[in-house]
C-alpha positions in Angstrom: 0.0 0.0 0.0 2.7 2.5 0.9 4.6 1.2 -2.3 1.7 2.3 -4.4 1.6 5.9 -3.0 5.3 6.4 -3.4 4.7 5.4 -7.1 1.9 8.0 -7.8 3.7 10.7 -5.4 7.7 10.6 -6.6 6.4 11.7 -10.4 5.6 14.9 -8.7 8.3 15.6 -6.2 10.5 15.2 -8.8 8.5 17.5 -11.4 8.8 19.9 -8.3 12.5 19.6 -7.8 12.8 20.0 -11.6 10.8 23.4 -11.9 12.8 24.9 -8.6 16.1 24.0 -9.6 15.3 25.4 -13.1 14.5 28.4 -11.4 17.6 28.7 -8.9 19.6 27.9 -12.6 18.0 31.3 -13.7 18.5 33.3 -11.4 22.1 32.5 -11.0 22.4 33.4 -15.1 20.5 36.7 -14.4 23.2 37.7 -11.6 26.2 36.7 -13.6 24.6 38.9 -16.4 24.0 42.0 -13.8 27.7 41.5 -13.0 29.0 41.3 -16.5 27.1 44.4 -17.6 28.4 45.9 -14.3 31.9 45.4 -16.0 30.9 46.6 -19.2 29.6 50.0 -18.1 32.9 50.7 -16.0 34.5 49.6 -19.0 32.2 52.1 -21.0 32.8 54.5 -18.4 36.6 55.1 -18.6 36.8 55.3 -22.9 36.8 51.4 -23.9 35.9 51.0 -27.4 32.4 49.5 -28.2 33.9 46.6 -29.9 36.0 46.1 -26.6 33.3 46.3 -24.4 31.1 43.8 -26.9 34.3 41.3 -27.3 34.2 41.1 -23.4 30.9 40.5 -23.0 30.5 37.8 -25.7 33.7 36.4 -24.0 32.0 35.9 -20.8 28.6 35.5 -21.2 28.8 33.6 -24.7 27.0 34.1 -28.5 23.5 35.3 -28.5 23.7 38.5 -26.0 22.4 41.9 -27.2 24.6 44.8 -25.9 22.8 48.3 -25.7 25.1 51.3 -24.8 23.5 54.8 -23.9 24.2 57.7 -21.5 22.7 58.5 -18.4 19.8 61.0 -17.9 23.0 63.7 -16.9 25.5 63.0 -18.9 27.4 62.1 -16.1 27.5 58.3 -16.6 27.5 55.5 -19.2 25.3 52.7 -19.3 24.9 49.6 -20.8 22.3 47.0 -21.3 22.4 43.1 -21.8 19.5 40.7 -23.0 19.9 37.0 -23.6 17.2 34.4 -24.1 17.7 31.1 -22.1 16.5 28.3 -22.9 15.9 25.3 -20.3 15.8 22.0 -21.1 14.1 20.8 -18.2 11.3 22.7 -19.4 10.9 21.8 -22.5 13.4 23.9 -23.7 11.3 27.0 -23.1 13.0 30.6 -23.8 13.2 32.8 -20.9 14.5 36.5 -21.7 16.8 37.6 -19.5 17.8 41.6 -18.8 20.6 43.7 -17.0 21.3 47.0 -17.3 24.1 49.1 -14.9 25.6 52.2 -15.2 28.7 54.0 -13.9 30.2 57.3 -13.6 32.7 59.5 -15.7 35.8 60.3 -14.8 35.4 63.9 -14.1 37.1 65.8 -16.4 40.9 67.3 -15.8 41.1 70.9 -16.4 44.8 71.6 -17.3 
């Protein structure tokens, strides 16, 4: 009798554990993006190139990633924006868009 309910209730814990440890998977991509586009808007921030800052990105977050550069609402700060779709095999393979977007500050200028 107890054999019987483990076999109609293990299905489901395991569906379970699949669906939260895809989700923990995503979130751990979403922070290494917020960190990588972290880098790239220092980067930005102190005169890197654009094809630097894109070389960089697609170095270490891989193929696929938009890179969106623009200046803050001042002036005072460059910012840059990632997007990458993930796809998760545990769900079916299922796209999920992920976004990061961090800016930094200018030098401020030298007067000489």
């Amino acid at each position: 009798m107890v054999t019987a309910e483990w076999a109609l209730a293990l299905p489901a814990v395991i569906v379970v554990l699949g669906i939260g440890l895809a989700g923990l998977s995503l979130q751990l991509e979403r922070g290494h993006l917020q960190r990588v586009s972290a880098q790239a808007a220092r980067m930005a921030s102190l005169g890197a190139s654009v094809g630097e800052i894109q070389t960089e990105v697609r170095r270490q977050v891989g193929s696929g990633t938009t890179v969106v550069f623009y200046e803050g609402a001042s002036g005072v700060s460059s910012c840059v924006g990632l997007r990458k779709d993930t796809d998760l095999a545990v769900l079916g393979g299922v796209a999920f868009p992920l976004e990061a977007e961090t800016c930094a500050l200018k030098p401020p200028p030298t007067d000489g």
